[in-house]
KEKE-3310 file (N, C-alpha, C; in steps of 0.2 Angstrom, whole numbers, plus 5000, padded with zeros to 4 digits):
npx = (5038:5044:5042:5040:5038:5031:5023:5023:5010:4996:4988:4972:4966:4965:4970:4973:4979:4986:4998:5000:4999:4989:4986:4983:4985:4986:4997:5007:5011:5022:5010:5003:4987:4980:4983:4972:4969:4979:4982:4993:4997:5000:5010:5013:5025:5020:5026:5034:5047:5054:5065:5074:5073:5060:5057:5061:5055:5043:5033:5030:5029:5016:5006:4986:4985:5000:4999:4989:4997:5007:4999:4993:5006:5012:5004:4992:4980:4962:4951:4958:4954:4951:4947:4948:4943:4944:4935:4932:4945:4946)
npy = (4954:4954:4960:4974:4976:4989:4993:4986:4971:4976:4982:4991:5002:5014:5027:5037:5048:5059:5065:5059:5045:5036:5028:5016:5005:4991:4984:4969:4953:4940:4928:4930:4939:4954:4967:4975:4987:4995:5008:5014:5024:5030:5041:5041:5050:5053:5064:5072:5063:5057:5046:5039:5023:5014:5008:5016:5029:5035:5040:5036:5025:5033:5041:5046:5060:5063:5061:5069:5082:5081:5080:5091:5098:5095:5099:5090:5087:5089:5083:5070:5054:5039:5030:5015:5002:4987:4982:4968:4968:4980)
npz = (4885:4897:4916:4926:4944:4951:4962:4975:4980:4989:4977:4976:4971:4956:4947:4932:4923:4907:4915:4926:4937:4948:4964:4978:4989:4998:5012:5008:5010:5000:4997:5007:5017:5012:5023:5027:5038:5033:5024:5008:4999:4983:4969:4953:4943:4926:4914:4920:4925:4938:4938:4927:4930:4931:4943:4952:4949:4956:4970:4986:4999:5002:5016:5019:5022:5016:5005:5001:5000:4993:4981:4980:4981:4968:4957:4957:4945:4954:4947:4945:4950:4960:4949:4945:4954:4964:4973:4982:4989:4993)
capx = (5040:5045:5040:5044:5035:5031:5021:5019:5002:4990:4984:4966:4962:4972:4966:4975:4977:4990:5002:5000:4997:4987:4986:4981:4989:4987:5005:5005:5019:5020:5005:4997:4981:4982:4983:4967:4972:4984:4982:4998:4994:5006:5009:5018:5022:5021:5029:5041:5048:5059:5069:5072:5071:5052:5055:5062:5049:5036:5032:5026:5022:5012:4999:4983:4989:5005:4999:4986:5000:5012:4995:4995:5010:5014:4998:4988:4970:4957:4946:4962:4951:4951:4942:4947:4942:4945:4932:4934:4953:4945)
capy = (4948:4954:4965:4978:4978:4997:4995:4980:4970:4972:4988:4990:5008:5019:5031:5038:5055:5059:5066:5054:5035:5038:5022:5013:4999:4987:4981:4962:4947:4935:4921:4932:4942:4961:4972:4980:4993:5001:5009:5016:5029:5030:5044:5041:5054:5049:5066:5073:5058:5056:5043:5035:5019:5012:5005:5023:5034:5034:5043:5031:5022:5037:5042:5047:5066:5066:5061:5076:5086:5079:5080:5099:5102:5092:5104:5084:5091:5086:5079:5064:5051:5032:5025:5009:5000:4981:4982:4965:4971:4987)
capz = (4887:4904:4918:4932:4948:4952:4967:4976:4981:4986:4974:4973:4967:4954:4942:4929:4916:4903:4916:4932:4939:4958:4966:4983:4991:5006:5011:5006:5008:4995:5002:5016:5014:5012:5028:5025:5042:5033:5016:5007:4991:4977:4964:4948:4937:4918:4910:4923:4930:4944:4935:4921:4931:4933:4949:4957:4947:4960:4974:4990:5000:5007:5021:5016:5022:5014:4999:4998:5000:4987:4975:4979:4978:4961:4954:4951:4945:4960:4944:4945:4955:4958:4946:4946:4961:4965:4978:4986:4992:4997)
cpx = (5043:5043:5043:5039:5038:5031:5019:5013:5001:4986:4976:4962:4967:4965:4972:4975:4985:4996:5005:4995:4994:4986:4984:4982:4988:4990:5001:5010:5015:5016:5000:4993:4983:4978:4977:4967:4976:4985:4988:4994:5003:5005:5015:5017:5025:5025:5035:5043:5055:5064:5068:5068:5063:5051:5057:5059:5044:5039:5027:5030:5020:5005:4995:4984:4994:5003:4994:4989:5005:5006:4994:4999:5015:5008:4992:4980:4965:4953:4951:4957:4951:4948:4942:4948:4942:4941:4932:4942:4953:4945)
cpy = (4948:4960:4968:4977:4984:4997:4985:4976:4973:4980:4987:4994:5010:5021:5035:5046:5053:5061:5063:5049:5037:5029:5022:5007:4996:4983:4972:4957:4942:4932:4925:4937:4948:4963:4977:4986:4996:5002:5016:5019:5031:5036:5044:5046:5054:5053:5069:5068:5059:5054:5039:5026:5017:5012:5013:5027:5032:5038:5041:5027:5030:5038:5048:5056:5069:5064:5065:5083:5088:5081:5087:5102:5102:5097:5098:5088:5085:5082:5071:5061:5043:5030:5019:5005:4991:4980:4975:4964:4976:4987)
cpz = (4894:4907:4924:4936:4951:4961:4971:4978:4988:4983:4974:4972:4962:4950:4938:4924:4912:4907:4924:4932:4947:4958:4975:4984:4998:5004:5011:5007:5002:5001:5005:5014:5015:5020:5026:5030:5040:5026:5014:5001:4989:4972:4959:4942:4930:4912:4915:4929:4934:4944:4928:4924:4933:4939:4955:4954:4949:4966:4978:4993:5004:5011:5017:5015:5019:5005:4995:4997:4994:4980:4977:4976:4970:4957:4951:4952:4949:4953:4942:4951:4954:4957:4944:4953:4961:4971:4983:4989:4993:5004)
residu = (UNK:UNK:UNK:UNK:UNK:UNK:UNK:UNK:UNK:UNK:UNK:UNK:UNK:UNK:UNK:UNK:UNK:UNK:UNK:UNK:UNK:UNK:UNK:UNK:UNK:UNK:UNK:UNK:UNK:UNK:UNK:UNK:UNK:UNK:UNK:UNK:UNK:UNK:UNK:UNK:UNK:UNK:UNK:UNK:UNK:UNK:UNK:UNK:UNK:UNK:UNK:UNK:UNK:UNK:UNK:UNK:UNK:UNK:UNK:UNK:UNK:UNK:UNK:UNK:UNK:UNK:UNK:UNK:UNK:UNK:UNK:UNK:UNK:UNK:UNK:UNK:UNK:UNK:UNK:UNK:UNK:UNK:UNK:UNK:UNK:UNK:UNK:UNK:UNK:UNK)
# end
């Protein structure tokens, strides 16, 4: 009956496994159409969290470079990939 916002809009990839959430993001205000120039990438991890709180357990908004660093250096398996696509918000 109620919910948390994690990552704000406008999400339009993520993908999933049993120990991380990856995600893709173009910043968005409430009303005004997604900033499709600038793509923010999120990682949330599902067994060693950061917090107990939903909304500070994540890791973002980051650049496409710091977020392949963060997925190095977190150990996320290269076979984690955005499989779900919202292609008209890509």
């Amino acid at each position: 009956d109620s919910y948390v916002i994690i990552i704000d809009a406008a999400v339009f990839a993520a993908g999933a496994n049993e120990n991380f959430i990856i995600a893709k993001q173009h910043p968005c205000k409430f009303g005004d159409t997604p900033n499709k120039k600038i793509t923010n990438y999120f990682i949330i991890p599902l067994k060693n969290k950061l917090s107990e709180d939903p909304v500070e357990n994540k890791i973002g908004p980051l650049s496409k470079i710091e977020f392949e660093h963060e997925r190095k250096k977190l150990g996320i398996d290269k076979d984690l990939d955005f499989t779900i696509i919202i292609k008209e918000l890509e």
